[in-house]
N, C-alpha and C positions, 0 to 999 in steps of 0.2 A: 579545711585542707589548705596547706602552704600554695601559692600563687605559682612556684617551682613545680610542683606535683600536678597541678591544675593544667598546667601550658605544657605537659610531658606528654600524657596519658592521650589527647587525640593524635597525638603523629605516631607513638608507637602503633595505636590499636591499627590507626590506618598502613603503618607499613607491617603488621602482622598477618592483616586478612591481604594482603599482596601477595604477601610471602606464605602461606595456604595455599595460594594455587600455583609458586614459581620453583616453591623447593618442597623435594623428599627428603629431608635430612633425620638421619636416626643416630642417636650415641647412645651411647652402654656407660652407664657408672658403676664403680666397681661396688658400692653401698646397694643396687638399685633405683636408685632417686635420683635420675636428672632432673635440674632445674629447681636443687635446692643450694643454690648458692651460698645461704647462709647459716647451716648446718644445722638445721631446728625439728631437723626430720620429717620436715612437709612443705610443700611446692606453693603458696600465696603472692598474696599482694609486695610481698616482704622484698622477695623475688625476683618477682617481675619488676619491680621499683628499681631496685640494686641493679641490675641488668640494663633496663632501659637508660639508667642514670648512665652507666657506664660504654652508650651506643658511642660510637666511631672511635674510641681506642683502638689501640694494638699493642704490638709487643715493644714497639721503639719509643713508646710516651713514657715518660716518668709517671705518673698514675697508674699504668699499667695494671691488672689486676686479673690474672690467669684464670681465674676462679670464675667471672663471670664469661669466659667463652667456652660454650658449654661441646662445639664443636671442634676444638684444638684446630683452629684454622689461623690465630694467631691476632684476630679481630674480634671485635665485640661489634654485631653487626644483627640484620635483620633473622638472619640464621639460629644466633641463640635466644633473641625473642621467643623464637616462632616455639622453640624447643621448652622452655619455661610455659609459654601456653598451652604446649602439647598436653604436661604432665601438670598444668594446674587444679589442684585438688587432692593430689596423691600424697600420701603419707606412711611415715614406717607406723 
């Protein structure tokens, strides 16, 4: 596994199970499948990778990337983790 992927994966997990007990956050896609960022028709590692990569954007960075806030709050933040992990496993 890439050293990038390696040095990711403990800070999201630990700001995920934070944000389990700090937010109720619930979104509706019009597909059904939140937290399939990358249109494959199921909610994986794919996912949550593309998501995490994309923590502390918004809407005023050039990278920008609408797709990965899954809560239209206008950030890519602990919220749309949380909501990728909600539905991790789900598939059309």
């Amino acid at each position: 596994m890439p050293k990038r992927i390696v040095s990711v994966i403990p800070w999201t997990l630990l700001a995920l199970c934070l944000s389990m007990f700090a937010f109720s956050v619930r979104t509706v896609k019009a597909d059904g499948l939140v937290g399939d960022v990358n249109g494959d028709k199921k909610v994986d590692i794919k996912d949550y990778y593309l998501v995490a990569k994309a923590y502390g954007t918004n809407s005023n960075m050039p990278n920008w990337n609408p797709a990965y806030d899954l809560n239209n709050d206008q950030q890519v933040d602990v919220k749309d983790i949380y909501e990728v992990a909600l539905h991790f496993g789900e598939s059309i």
